[in-house]
Each structure stands twice: as C-alpha cells, then as structure tokens.
KOLBANU-554801 format. One record per residue (C-alpha): x, y, z; residue in one letter. Coordinates in pm, whole numbers, plus 50000, padded with zeros to 5 digits. Each point is the difference from the previous one (the first is absolute). Layout:
<rs>
{r {X, Y, Z}, A}
...
</rs>
This chain:
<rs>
{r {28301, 73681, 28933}, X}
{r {49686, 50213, 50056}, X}
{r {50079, 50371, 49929}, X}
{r {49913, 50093, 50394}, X}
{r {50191, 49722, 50136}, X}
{r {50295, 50077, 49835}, X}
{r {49973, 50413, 50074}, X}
{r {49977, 49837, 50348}, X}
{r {50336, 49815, 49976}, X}
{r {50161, 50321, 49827}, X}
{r {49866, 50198, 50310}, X}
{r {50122, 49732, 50248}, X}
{r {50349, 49986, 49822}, X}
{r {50062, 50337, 49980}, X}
{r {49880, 50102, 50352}, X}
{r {50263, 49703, 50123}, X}
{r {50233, 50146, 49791}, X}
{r {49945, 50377, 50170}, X}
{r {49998, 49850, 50329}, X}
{r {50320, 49803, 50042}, X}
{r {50173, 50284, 49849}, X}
{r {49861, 50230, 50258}, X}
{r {50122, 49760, 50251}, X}
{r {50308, 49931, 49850}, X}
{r {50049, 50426, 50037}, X}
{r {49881, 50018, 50338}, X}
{r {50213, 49661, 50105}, X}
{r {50350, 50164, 49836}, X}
{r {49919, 50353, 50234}, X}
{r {49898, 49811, 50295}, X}
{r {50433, 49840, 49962}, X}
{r {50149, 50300, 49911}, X}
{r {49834, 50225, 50297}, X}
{r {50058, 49717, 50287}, X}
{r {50283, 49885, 49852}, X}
{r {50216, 50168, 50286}, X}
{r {49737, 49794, 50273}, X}
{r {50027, 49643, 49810}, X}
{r {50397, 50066, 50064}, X}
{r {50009, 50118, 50363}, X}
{r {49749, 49705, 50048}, X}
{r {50230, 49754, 49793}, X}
{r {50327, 50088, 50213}, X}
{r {49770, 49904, 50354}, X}
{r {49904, 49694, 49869}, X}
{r {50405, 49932, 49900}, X}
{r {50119, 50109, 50348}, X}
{r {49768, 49914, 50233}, X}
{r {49944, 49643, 50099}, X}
{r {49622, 50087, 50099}, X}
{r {49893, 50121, 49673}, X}
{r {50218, 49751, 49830}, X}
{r {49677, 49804, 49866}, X}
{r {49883, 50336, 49808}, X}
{r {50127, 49880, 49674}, X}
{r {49714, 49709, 50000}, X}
{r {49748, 50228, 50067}, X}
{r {49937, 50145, 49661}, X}
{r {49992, 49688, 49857}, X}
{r {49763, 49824, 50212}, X}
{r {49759, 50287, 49955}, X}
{r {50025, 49938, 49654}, X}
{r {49890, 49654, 50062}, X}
{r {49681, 50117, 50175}, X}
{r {49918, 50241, 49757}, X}
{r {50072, 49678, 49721}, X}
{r {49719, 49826, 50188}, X}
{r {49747, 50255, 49942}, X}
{r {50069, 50082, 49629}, X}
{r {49743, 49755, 49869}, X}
{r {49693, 50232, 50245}, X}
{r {50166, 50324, 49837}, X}
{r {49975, 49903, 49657}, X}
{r {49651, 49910, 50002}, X}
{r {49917, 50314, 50253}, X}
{r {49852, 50314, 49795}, X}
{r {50268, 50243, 50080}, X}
{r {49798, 50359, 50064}, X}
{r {50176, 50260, 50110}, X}
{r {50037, 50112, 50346}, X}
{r {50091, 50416, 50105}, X}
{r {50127, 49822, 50366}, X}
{r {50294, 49921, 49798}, X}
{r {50129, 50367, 49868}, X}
{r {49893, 50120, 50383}, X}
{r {50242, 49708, 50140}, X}
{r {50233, 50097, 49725}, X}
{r {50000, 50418, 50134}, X}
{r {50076, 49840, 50321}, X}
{r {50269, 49736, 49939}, X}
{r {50191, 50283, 49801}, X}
{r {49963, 50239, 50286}, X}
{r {50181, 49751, 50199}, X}
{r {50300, 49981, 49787}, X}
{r {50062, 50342, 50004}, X}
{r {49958, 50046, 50357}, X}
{r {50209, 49701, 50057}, X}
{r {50266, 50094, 49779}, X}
{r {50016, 50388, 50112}, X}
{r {50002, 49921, 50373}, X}
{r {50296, 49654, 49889}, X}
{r {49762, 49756, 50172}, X}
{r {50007, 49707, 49790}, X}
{r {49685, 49805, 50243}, X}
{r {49795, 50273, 49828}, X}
{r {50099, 49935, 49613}, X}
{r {49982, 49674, 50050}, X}
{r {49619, 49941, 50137}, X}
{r {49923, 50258, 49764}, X}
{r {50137, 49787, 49737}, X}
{r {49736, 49698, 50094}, X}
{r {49719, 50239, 50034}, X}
{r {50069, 50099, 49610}, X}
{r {49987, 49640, 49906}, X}
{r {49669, 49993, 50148}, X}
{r {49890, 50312, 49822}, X}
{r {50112, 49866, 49646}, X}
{r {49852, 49690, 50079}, X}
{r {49659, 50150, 50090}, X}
{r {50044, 50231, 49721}, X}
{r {50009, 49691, 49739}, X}
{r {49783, 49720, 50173}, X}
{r {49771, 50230, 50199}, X}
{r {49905, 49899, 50327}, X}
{r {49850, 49686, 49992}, X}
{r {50336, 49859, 49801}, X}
{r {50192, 50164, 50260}, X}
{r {49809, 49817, 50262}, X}
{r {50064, 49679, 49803}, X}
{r {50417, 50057, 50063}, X}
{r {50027, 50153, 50323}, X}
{r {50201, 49771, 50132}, X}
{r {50305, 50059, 49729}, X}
{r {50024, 50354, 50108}, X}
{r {49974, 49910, 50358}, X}
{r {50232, 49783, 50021}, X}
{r {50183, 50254, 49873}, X}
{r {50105, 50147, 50334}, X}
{r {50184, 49752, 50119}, X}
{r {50283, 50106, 49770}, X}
{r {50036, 50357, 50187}, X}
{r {50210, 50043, 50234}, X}
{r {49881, 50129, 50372}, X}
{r {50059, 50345, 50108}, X}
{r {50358, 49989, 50175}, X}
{r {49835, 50132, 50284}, X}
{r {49723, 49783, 50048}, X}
{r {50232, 49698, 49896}, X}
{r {50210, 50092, 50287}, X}
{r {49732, 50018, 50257}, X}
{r {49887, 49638, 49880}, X}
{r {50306, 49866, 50001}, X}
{r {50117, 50125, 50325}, X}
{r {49660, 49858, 50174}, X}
{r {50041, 49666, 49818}, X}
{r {50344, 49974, 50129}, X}
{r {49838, 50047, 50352}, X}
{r {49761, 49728, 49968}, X}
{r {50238, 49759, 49809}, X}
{r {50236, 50062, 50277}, X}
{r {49733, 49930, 50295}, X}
{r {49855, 49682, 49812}, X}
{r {50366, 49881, 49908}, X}
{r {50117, 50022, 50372}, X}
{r {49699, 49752, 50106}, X}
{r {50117, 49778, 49700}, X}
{r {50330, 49997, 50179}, X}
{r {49871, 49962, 50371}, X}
{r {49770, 49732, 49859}, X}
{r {50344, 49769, 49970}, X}
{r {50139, 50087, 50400}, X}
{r {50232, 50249, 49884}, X}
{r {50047, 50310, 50229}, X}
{r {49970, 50325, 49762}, X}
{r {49942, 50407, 50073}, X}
{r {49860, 50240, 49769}, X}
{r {49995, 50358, 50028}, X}
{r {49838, 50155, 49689}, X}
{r {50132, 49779, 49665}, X}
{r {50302, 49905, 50172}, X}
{r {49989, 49643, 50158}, X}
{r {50256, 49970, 50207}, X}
{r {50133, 49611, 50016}, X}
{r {50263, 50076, 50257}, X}
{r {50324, 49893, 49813}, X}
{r {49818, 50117, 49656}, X}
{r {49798, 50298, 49905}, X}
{r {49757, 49990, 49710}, X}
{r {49836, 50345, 49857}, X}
{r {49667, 49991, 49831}, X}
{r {50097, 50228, 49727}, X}
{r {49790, 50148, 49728}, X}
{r {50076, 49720, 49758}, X}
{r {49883, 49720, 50256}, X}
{r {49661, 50200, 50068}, X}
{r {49823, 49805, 49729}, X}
{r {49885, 50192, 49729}, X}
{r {50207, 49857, 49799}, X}
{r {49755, 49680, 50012}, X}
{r {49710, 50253, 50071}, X}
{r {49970, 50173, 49706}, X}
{r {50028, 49728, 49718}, X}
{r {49762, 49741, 50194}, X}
{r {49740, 50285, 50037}, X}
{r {50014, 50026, 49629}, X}
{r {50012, 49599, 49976}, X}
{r {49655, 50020, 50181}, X}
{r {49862, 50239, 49826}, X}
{r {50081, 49826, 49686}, X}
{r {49870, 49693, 50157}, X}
{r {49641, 50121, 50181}, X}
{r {49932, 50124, 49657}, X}
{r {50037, 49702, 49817}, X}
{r {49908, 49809, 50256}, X}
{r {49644, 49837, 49941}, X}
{r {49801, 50042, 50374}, X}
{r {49767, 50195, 50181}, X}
{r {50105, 50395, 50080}, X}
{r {50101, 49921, 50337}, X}
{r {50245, 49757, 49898}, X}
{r {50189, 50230, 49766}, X}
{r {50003, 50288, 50242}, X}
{r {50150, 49727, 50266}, X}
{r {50284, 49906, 49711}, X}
{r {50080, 50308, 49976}, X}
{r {50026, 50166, 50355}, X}
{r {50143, 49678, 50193}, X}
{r {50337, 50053, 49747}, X}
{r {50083, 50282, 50300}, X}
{r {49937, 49754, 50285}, X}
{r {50204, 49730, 49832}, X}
{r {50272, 50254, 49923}, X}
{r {50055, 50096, 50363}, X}
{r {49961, 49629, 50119}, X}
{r {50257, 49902, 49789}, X}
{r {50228, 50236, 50016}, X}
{r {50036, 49960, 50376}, X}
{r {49981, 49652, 49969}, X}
{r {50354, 50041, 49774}, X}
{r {50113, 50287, 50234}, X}
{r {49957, 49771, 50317}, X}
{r {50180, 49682, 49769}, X}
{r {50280, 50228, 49950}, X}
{r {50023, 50068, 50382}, X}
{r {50000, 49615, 50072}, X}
{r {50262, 49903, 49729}, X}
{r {50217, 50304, 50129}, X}
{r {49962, 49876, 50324}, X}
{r {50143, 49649, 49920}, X}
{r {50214, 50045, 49710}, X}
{r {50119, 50348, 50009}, X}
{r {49970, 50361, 49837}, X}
{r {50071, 49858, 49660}, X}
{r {49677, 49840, 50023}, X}
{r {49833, 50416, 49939}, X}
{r {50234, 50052, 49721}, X}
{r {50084, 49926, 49650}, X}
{r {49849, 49736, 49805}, X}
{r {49792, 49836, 50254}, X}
{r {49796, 50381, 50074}, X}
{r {49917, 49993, 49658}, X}
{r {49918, 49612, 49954}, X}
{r {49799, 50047, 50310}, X}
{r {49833, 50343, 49856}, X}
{r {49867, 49788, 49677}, X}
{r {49864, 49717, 50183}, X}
{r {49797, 50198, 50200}, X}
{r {49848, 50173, 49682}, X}
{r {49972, 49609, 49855}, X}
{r {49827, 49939, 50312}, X}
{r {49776, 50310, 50035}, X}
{r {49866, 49892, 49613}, X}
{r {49905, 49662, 50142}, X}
{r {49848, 50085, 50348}, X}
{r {49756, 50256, 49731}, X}
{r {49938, 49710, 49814}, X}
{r {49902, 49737, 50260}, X}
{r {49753, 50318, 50114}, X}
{r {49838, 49976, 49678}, X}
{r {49967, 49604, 50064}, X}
{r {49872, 50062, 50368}, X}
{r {49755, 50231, 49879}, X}
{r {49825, 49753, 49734}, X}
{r {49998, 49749, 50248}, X}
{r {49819, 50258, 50261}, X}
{r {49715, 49993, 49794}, X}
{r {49973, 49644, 49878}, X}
{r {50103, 50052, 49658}, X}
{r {50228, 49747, 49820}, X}
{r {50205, 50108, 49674}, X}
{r {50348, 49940, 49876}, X}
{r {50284, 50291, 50086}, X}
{r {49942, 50071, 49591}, X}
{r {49645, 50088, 50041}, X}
{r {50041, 50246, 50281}, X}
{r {50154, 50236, 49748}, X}
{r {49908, 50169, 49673}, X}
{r {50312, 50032, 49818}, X}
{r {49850, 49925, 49626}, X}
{r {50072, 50249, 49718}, X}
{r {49812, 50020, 49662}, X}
{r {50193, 49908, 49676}, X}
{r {50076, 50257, 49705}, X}
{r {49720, 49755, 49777}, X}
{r {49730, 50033, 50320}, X}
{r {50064, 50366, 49976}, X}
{r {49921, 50067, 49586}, X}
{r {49701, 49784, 50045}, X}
{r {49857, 50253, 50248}, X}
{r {49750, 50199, 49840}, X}
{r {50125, 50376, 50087}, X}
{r {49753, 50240, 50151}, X}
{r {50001, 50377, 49904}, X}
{r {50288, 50263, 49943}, X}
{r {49890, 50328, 49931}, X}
{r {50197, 50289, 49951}, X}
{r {50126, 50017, 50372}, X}
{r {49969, 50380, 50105}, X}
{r {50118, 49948, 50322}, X}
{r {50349, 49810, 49912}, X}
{r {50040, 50261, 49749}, X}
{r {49996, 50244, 50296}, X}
{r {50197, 49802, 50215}, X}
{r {50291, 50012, 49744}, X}
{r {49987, 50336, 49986}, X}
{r {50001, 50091, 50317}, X}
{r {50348, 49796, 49980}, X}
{r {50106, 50164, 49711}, X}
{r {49927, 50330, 50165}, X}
{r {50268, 49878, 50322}, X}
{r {50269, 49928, 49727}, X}
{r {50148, 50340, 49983}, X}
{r {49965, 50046, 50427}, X}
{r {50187, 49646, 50036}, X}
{r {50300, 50107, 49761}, X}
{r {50011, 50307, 50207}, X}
{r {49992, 49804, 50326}, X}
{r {50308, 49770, 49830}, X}
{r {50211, 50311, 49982}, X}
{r {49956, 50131, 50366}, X}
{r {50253, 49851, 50284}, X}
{r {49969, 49989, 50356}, X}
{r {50144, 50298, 50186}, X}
{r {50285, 49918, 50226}, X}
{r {50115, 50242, 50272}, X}
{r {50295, 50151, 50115}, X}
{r {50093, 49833, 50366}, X}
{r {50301, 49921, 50177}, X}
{r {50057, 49639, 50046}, X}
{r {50030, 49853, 50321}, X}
{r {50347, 49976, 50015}, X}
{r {50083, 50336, 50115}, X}
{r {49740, 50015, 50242}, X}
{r {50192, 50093, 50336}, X}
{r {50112, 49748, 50225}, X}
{r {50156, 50273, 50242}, X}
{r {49773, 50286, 50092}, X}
{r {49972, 50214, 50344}, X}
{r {50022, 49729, 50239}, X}
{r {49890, 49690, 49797}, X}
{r {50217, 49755, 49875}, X}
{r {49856, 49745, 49779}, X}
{r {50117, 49643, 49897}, X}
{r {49854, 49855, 49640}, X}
{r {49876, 49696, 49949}, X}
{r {49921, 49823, 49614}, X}
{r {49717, 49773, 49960}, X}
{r {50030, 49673, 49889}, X}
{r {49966, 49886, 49653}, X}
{r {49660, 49798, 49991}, X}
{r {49859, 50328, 50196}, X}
{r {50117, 50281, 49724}, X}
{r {49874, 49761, 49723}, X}
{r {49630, 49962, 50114}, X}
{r {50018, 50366, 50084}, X}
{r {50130, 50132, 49710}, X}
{r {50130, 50367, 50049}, X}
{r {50284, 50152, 49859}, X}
{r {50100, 50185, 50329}, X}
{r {49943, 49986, 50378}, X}
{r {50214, 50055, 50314}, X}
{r {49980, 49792, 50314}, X}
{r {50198, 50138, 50269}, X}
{r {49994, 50025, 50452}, X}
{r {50050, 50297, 50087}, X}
{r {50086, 50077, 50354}, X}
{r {50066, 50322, 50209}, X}
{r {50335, 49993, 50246}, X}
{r {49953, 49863, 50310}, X}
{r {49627, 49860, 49872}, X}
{r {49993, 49591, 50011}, X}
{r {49691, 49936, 49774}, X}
{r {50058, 50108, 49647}, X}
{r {49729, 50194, 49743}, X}
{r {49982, 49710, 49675}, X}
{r {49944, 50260, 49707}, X}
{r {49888, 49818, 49673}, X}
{r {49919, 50163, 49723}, X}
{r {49841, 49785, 49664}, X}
{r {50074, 50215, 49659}, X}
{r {49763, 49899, 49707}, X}
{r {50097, 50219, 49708}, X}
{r {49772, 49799, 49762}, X}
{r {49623, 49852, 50141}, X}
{r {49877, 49915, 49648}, X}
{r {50085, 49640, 49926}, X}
{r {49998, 49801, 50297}, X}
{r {50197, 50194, 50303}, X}
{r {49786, 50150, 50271}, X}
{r {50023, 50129, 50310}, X}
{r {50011, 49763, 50293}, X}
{r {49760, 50092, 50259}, X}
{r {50108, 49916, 50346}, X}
{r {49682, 49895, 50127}, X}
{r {49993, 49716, 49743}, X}
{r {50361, 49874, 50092}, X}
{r {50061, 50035, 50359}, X}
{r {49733, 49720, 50134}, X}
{r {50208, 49741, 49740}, X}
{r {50328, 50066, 50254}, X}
{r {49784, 49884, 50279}, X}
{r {49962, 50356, 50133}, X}
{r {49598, 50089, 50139}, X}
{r {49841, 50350, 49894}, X}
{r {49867, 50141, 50332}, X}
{r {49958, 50313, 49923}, X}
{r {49968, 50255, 49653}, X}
{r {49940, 50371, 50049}, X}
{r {50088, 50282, 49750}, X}
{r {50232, 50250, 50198}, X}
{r {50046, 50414, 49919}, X}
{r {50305, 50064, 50083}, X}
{r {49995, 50371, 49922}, X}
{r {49990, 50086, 50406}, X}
{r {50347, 49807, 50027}, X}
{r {50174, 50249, 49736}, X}
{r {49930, 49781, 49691}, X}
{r {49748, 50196, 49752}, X}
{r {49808, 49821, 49752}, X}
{r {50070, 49676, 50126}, X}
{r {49790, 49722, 50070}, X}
{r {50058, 49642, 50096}, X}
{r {49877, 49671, 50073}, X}
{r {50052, 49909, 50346}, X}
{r {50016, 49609, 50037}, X}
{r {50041, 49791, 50319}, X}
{r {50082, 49693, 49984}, X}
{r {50155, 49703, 50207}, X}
{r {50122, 49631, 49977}, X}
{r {50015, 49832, 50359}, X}
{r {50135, 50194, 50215}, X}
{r {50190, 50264, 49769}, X}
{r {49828, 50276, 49859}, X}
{r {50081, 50291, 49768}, X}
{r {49808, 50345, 49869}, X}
{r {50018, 50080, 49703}, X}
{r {49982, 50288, 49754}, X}
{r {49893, 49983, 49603}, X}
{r {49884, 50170, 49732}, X}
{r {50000, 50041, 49591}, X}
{r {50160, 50280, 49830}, X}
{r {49828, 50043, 49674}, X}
{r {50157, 50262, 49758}, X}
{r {49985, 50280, 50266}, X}
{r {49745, 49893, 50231}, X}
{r {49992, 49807, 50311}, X}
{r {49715, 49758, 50010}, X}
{r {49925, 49716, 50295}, X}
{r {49715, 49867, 49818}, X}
{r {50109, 49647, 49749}, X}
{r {49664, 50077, 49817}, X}
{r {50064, 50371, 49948}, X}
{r {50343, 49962, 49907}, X}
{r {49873, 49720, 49708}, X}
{r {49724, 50249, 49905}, X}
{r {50309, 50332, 49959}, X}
{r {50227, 49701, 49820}, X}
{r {49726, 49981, 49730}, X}
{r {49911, 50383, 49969}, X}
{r {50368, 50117, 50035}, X}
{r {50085, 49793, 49680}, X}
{r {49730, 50149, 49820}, X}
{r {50127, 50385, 50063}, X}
{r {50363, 49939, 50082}, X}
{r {50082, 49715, 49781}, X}
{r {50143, 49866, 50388}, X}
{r {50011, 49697, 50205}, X}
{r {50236, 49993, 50210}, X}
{r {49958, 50004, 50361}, X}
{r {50154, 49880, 50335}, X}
{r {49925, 49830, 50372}, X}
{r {50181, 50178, 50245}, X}
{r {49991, 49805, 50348}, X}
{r {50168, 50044, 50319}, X}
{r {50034, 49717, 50317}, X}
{r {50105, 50010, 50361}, X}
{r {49977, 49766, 50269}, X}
{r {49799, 50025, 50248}, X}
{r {50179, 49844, 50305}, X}
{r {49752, 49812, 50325}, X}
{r {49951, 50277, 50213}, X}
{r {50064, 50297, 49827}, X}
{r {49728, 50293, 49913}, X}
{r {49939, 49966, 49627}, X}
{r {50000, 50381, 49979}, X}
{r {50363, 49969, 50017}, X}
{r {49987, 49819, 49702}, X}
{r {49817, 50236, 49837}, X}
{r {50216, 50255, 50127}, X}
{r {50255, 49811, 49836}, X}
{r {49910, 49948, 49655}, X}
{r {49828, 50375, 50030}, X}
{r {50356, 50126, 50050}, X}
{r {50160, 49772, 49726}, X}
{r {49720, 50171, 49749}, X}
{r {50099, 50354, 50120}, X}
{r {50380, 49940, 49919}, X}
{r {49943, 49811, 49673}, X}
{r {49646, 50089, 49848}, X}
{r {50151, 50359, 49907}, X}
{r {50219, 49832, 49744}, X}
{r {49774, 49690, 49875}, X}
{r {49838, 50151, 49685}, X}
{r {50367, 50045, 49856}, X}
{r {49956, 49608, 50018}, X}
{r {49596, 49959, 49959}, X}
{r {49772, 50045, 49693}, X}
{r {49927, 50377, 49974}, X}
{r {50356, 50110, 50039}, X}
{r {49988, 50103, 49633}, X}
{r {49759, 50275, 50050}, X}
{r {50280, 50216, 50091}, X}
{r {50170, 50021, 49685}, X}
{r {49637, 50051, 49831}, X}
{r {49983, 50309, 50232}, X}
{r {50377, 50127, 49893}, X}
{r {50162, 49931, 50289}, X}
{r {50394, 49878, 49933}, X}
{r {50002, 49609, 49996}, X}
{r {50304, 50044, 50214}, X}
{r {49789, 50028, 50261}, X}
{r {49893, 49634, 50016}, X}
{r {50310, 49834, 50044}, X}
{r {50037, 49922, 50357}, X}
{r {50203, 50266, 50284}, X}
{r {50303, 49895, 50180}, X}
{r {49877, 49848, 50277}, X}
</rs>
C-alpha cells in the first residue's frame, strides 16, 4: 500500500475510533440525565390505553433511520456548531423541566438533544437525510394532560353528535344532551375512553409512517397523513351510533364487556383499511396503475451493501466533542436534581371540613368510581349545602391535587360542563371584595340545559393564590415548581339553581353568602394553608372549630 494511502486509512481509523467513543460518552449521559423522563414516559405508555402504541415507536424510528444508513456512510460528515447550540438548549429544558416536575418539558427536550447529537456527528445535510426518524419521534410523547383533556372532551362531543345520526339513520327515537344519549329505557355516556384517541393517536403515527414511505406526489402524503383525523372521528361515531342500535335491540350488555372491546379493535382494523383504500383512490385519481407493493418504500440495505459503500470523510468532530461535554457538564446538576423531592404541604383533608356551620347544613355526596379514576386526586369534597328554611341548596365541590407532576391536573370547568349537555352563556370574572370577601376573585359562569339553568362560581387555588385564569394557573404550576419544589393545587367551585322566574341576583346572593360563612376557613383545606406554620403560627390553628 502506497505510504499516503495508508497514513490515510490510519487517519480514517483512528478518527472513527475517536468518534464513536465520543458518542458512546455523550449516548451513556444523555440515559443517565433523562433517565427519570424515559420512566415517567414508560409508566404512560403502561397505563394509558392511548399511548399504549409508544413501545413501537422507538423501534420503527430505528427502521427509518436503517433506511438511510447507506446516504450517511458515503456523506462527508463536517461538523456543524447548530448542534452544541441545540445541545445548550435541549439541556436547558431538562433542568427547567425537572425543577418545575413537568415531565412534557424533559421529555421534548429529550428529542431536541437527539437532534443536536445527530447534527453534531452528521452535520446538517446528514441530518436532513434522517429527519423523518427523529420526527416520528413525537408520536411516542404523551399530550399535555391539559390539552389531552380539551381534545378529548370535544371529540366526545362530535362522536356523540355523529353517533346519534348513526342511530336515527335506523328509525330509532334517541336524545342527547351533551355526551349523554339518552335511549329512553338505556342511557349511554360518551366517556373519555370512547372519545377516540385511543384510535387517534396510533393511526396518526400509522400515517405518518406511511406518507413517508409512501412513493407519490407531496399532496398525496400530506392527504395520508391529515385524513387519519377525519377517519378517526367517522369511525368512532360510526361504532358509537352501532353501540346505540345493538343496545337498543339487544340490551345494555351490548356497551359492556367483551363485545366494547371486540367492537373497539375492529374499528382500529377498520380505520387501517379505510387509510389504505385512500392510498388506492388516490393512484387511481391521477391515472396511475401500480401494485399495493409499489406504493411503498419499505426496502432496507444489507450489512454486505453497507461495507461496500465507499465512506466519505470523518475528521476530528469539534462540535460532537462539544456536545458531549456540554452533557458531561449536566452530570453533576442531574444527580443533584435525583436527590431533591417534591414538597408536600400541610392541609387538612376534606373529611373534617364542616358539614354544620351557622345556619347551613350540608349533605355529602361520593363520586362514582369511573369519575375519581379519570380524575385522579387524592382528595375532594362534594357536598349541598342548604340554609334553614332555604329550598335550593349551595353544591360546594372542592378537587384536591396534592401532586400535578405525572399525569393529574386540574379540571377546568369550562372544558367539562358542555360534555353534560349544559350551554356556556355567559363568563365574567367577579371581585367580590365589595360583598365582604377580600382577595377573592371568581369565575362567574351561566349556563343552562332546556329550560333549567344554574350560575355558577369557580376558581383555582394555587399554593396561596387565587387565580381564574386556566392559562395563568398552568404558567404559576411551572414557575412554582421551580422555587417551591410545589405542585399542588385545587378547583374550588360552587352551584345553585337558578329557578324560571327568579332574579339571578338572588343566586348570587346565595352563593355570595355561602362564601362569607365558609371562605374564612377554606385555606385550612386549600394549598397555601402551610404558610402559617412557615410564619410560626401554632399548627393547632388549622384544624377545623366546633362548628
């Protein structure tokens, strides 16, 4: 071998060697700092039937990335500084993410690292070559709970709309108020689970997986892709209104059991084949004929095809040396992080909140099962409270969250009270300092089904503060777990009825009075109640007085 080829081969060998140890560094931080994110991630996927297709995600991303090793190997790989700046970035995210408990942020922030190591190896243009691997990607995160909530409380609207036509469509007489449809002798509730995200999410990632493989014009791929929502909706109504009509004839068992589930996976069967028969249509939109196997790129090189590849350039890669680093740098800050729990306050639990006080007398009610479990709080009190000689009661419900981190949030009203059929018809933020209560404002909702109406009063008590805004409350949940190490937090909402006929200032007056009897002993109850015994004052003085 010529002297210069060979120092070339020595050079080549021994920059290799450099740079897979460098990555092999910079892959072994990138585990041990979002270690705690890949669990918290993990448990979703176990326990939540949406994100239960998150374990194939990883793995089909490999796959794509597969595809484009044989372009990578013969790319010159020059260093890119985009990389170390994504990298700054990505590791800023942790640690906010981690300090404030929000696990959305760590885990995004773990992606965007991937993207910076990537760069930081293949430079841009090899980045460009697998963009679709780290895409993809994101289908294996799960939403934030509260924008999962507010999706899956509108799809469960228009499931339940479309699903009553389904029924109507076979002479059956059916009511629906909100996700309730009402068969007369049989009641069926669109609950969370039947909103259809569970088919949602996985065929959105089925159609990104097939657009991009799929051999076509642009438009075609972007139509894949985005008609997976339409023929989510479509047929989950479509199973929503065959429920209704098999209820109808053959009874409630018909919604339960074995036969919801069978039903549940052939509709997912069936959403894969509508998708595919689009991809059929489409070709045959614009005149072109080829075989089901030639719409779709799903070759992968061979270990031989790959050696043969002459390899382009690896120079001594300043950029992934920075990159690894920069993680190195985090190790210390994440081992820190590790060693730091989440504050929990002192409170009283609901069940010594006063049933008897002054004039009120309340009676408790327990929700049911299905309700707590999609909730998921550890305390709450729902109680009617009503004054002597006073025929329409005060319903008091409080929601306790002691943890938001993983899962559990806060429940806005707004989100859930169109889903029981009731109509927002009115949403002003009320002072009620003039009526005796200082520093405390509320949401001030009016709503009606039919003919009944009801006002109602809400608002979020956030470690000490009263807030009526969702997005404000979101925005002190993230900064309050960066200073306090905190987030807990609570709805507090109050209900009357609003008989035909009567002045709704007297329902105001109402729940105003209610607030003036009870609000002076709430933050015993509330997050915040702790902040007397950080200002010495004896904790006796937050158990409740004989009332």
């Amino acid at each position: 071998m010529p002297e210069s080829a060979a120092r070339q081969s020595a050079t080549r060998t021994s920059g290799s060697y450099f740079l897979w140890s460098a990555l092999a560094v910079a892959a072994a931080c990138l585990a041990y700092i979002f270690f705690d994110g890949f669990v918290e991630m993990e448990y979703r996927w176990a326990n939540v039937e949406e994100y239960s297709h998150g374990y194939m995600i990883p793995l089909v991303a490999m796959f794509l990335f597969y595809q484009k090793i044989p372009a990578l190997v013969a790319l010159d790989w020059r260093a890119n500084w985009l990389g170390p700046f994504l990298m700054v970035g990505a590791i800023l995210g942790w640690f906010l993410g981690e300090m404030s408990s929000l696990f959305i942020i760590v885990h995004y922030s773990f992606l965007l690292s991937l993207v910076a190591l990537a760069i930081s190896v293949f430079g841009w243009r090899g980045f460009r070559k697998t963009w679709a691997a780290f895409v993809y990607l994101v289908f294996m995160i799960p939403l934030p709970v509260f924008l999962y909530r507010g999706l899956s409380e509108r799809l469960q609207l228009i499931s339940t709309e479309i699903g009553v036509a389904v029924i109507k469509l076979f002479g059956i007489s059916v009511y629906t108020t909100g996700n309730v449809i009402d068969l007369g002798v049989y009641q069926l509730q669109v609950v969370e689970a039947c909103s259809g995200l569970s088919y949602l999410f996985p065929l959105m990632s089925f159609g990104f997986l097939i657009a991009y493989v799929y051999n076509g014009p642009n438009w075609h791929k972007w139509t894949i892709f985005l008609s997976t929502i339409v023929i989510t909706i479509l047929m989950n109504s479509f199973r929503i209104g065959v429920i209704g009509v098999t209820v109808e004839y053959w009874g409630i068992e018909m919604a339960e059991g074995f036969l919801h589930d069978f039903e549940g996976w052939f509709v997912f069967m069936a959403c894969l084949g509508v998708l595919f028969l689009l991809v059929l249509f489409l070709n045959y939109v614009i005149g072109r004929k080829a075989s089901p196997l030639d719409l779709i790129d799903l070759s992968y090189p061979t270990l031989a095809e790959i050696k043969a590849i002459a390899p382009g350039q690896r120079k001594f890669n300043v950029a992934l040396i920075t990159s690894t680093i920069l993680l190195a740098l985090a190790l210390p800050t994440s081992i820190y992080i590790d060693d730091r729990e989440e504050y929990t306050p002192l409170r009283n639990t609901f069940i010594s909140f006063p049933l008897l006080r002054g004039d009120w007398v309340g009676k408790e009610s327990v929700l049911e099962a299905n309700i707590l479990e999609a909730l998921d709080y550890p305390d709450y009190i729902q109680a009617n409270y009503r004054k002597s000689g006073d025929r329409i009661p005060v319903n008091f419900y409080v929601a306790y969250y002691e943890s938001q981190r993983t899962g559990s949030s806060i429940h806005s009203p707004r989100s859930c009270i169109p889903g029981g059929g009731w109509k927002i018809s009115g949403l002003t933020q009320v002072d009620l300092a003039e009526k005796g209560l200082a520093g405390l404002n509320v949401n001030r909702l009016m709503i009606s089904k039919g003919e009944h109406s009801q006002l109602v009063y809400y608002w979020f008590a956030q470690r000490g503060r009263v807030i009526t805004n969702e997005y404000l409350a979101k925005w002190y949940l993230f900064s309050d777990g960066l200073t306090m190490q905190r987030s807990d937090g609570a709805l507090v909402r109050l209900v009357t009825v609003v008989p035909p006929g009567e002045d709704v200032a007297n329902a105001d007056a109402r729940l105003q009075e209610f607030l003036r009897d009870f609000y002076p002993i709430m933050p015993r109850y509330l997050p915040g109640a702790d902040a007397a015994l950080s200002q010495g004052i004896d904790s006796s003085s937050l158990a409740p007085a004989a009332d």
